[in-house]
N, C-alpha and C positions, 0 to 999 in steps of 0.2 A: 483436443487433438489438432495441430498445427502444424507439428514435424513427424510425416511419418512415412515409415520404412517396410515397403512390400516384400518380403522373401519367401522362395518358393522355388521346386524344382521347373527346369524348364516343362512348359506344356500344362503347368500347374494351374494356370490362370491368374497371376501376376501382376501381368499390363492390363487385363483387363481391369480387375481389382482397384488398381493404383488408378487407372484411367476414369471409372464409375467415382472415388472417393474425390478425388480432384473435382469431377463436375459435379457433384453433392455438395463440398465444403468449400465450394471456391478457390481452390488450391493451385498452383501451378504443379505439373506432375513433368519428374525429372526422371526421364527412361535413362539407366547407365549405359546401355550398349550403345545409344548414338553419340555419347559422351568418349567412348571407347573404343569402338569398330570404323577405321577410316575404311574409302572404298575400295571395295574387293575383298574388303573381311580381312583387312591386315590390322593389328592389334596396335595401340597404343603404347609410346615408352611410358613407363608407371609416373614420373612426375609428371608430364605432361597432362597424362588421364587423372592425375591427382590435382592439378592446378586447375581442371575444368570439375570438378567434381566441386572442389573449395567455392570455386564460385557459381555454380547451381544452385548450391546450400548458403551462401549467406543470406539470404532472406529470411526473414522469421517465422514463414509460411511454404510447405510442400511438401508432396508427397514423393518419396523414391522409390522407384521400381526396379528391384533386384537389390543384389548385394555386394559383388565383385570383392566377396572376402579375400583376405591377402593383398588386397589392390587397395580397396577406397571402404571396405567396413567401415574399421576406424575412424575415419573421417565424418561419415554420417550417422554412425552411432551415437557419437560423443555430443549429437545437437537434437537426436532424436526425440521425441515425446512420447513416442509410440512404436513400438516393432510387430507389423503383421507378417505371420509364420504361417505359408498354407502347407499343408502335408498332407499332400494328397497320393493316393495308390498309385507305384509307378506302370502300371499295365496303363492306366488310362492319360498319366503326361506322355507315354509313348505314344498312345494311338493319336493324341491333339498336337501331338509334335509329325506325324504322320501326314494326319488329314491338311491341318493347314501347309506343308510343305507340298503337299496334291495339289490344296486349291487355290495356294495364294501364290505358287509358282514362279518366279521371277517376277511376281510386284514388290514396291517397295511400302510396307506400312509405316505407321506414323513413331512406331517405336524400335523403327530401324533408321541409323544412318543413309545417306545418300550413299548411293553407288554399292550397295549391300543389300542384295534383293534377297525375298525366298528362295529358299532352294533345301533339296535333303542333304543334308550333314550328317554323315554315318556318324562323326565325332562327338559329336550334340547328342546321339541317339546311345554312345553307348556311356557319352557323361549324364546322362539324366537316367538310366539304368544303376547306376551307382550312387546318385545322388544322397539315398538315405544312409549308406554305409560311409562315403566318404565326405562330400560336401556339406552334408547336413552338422556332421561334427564337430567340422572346422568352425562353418557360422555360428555353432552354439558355443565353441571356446570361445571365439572372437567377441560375442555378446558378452557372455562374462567378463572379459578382460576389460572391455574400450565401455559397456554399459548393463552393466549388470541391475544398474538400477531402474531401466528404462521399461518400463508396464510391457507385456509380452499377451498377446492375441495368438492362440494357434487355433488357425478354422479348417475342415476336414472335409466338410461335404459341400453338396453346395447348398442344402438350408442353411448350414452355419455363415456360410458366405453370404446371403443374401440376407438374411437376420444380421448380422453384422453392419451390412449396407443400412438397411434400416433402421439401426439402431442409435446410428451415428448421427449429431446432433449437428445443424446445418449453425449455430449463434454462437458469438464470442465467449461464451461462459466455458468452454472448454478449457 
């Protein structure tokens, strides 16, 4: 595993994920939103977010955190090695979509752009509400289409998240 792809609803535990296998495997880890969100939380024109997306991904080594299907799948699908799916219960990415918007309040972390602090986003809250009905089946056509052949991880809990973490072998033999 070399090139791989963290997907999951927001609140899912994601960044964290993606952020854990990077300093396991030595990886550089490519968050899309700061690839995406200029500041003030204003969105990207789609080539633009695709021409930094292209070059995140030429290297032959990383990990991606999220999926911005419809935008930039495709793109990192098609180089992927590996696709991690977390699906996790939407009661609790609402309540980690809560809490950290309580405690991390207008800071800015390391898998947000500059000038895009925390904050509550009713938007966010009722895209991630829907996630399994709508988003999730987008990503899984999108998979099929752009890489159907790419090995697919879907982890649930978090023992399977941390079994996972452990599992993953830190030497070039991958």
């Amino acid at each position: 595993m070399r090139r791989i792809i963290v997907v999951g609803c927001q609140g899912s535990g994601k960044t964290s994920l993606a952020r854990n296998l990077g300093r396991k495997l030595g990886l550089p880890v490519v968050h899309l939103d700061v690839l995406y969100w200029r500041p003030g939380w204003k969105p990207s024109d789609k080539a633009s977010f695709r021409t930094r997306v292209m070059e995140a991904i030429a290297g032959d080594q990383w990990v991606v955190d999220g999926s911005f299907s419809g935008l930039a799948f495709d793109l990192t699908l098609a180089r992927a090695d590996t696709l991690v799916v977390i699906d996790r219960p939407r009661w609790l990415c609402q309540w980690r979509i809560l809490l950290r918007s309580a405690l991390d309040r207008d800071t800015t972390r390391p898998d947000l752009p500059e000038g895009c602090p925390e904050q509550f986003d009713w938007k966010l809250m009722q895209e991630a509400w829907r996630y399994g009905t709508e988003r999730a089946p987008e990503i899984e056509a999108e998979r099929l289409q752009y890489g159907p052949d790419v090995p697919v991880v879907r982890l649930r809990r978090d023992r399977d998240i941390h079994g996972f973490l452990e599992s993953v072998s830190t030497g070039t033999e991958d």
